[in-house]
Legacy VTK file of the C-alpha trace (Angstrom):
# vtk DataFile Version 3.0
C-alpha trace
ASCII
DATASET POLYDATA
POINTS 64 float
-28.213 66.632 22.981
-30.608 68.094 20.460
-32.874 66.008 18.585
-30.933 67.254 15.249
-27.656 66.153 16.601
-28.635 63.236 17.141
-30.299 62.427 13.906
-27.348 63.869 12.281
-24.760 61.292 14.321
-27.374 58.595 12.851
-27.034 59.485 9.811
-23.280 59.334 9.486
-23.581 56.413 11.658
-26.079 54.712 8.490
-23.739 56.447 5.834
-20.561 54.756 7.578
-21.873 51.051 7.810
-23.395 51.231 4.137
-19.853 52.294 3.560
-18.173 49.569 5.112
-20.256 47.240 3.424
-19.904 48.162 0.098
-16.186 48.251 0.439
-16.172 44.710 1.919
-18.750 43.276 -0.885
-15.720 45.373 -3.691
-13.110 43.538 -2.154
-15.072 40.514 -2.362
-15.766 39.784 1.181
-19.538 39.182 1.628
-20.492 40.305 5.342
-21.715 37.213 7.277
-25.853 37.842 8.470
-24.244 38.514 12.144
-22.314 41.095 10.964
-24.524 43.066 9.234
-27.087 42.526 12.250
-24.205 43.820 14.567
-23.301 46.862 12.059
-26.911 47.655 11.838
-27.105 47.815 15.643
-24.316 50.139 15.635
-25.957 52.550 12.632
-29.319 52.851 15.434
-27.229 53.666 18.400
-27.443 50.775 20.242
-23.701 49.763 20.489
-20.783 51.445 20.257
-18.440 50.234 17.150
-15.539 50.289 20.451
-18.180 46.864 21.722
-18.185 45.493 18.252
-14.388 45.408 17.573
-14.258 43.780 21.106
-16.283 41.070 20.226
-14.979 40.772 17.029
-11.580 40.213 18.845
-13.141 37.969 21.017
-14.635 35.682 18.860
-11.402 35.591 16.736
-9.431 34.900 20.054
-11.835 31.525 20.382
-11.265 30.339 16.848
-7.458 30.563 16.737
LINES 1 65
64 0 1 2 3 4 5 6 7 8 9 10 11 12 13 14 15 16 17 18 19 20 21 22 23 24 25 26 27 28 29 30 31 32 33 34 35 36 37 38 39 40 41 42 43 44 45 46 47 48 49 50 51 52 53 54 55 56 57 58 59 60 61 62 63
């Protein structure tokens, strides 16, 4: 993949979680720290948002 690509996925990736966040923070949900250190991990590549929903299920699996 082209260096452009990629910056371009980034991008939307960055675009998408600022996104999310806002919407949450309008509803008046504030994002816990771990989630927007998780969300930020996604916007840089390093997970795939498929990994965070899993944990996310995970973790609310545990605390039911």
């Amino acid at each position: 993949m082209s260096d452009s690509k990629i910056i371009c996925k980034k991008k939307i990736r960055v675009m998408a979680v600022k996104n999310a966040v806002a919407s949450s923070l309008l509803e008046g949900v504030k994002p816990t720290p771990q989630t927007v250190a998780n969300l930020n991990r996604y916007a840089e590549g390093q997970v795939s948002m498929e990994t965070l929903i899993a944990d996310a299920k995970r973790r609310y699996a545990r605390a039911g």
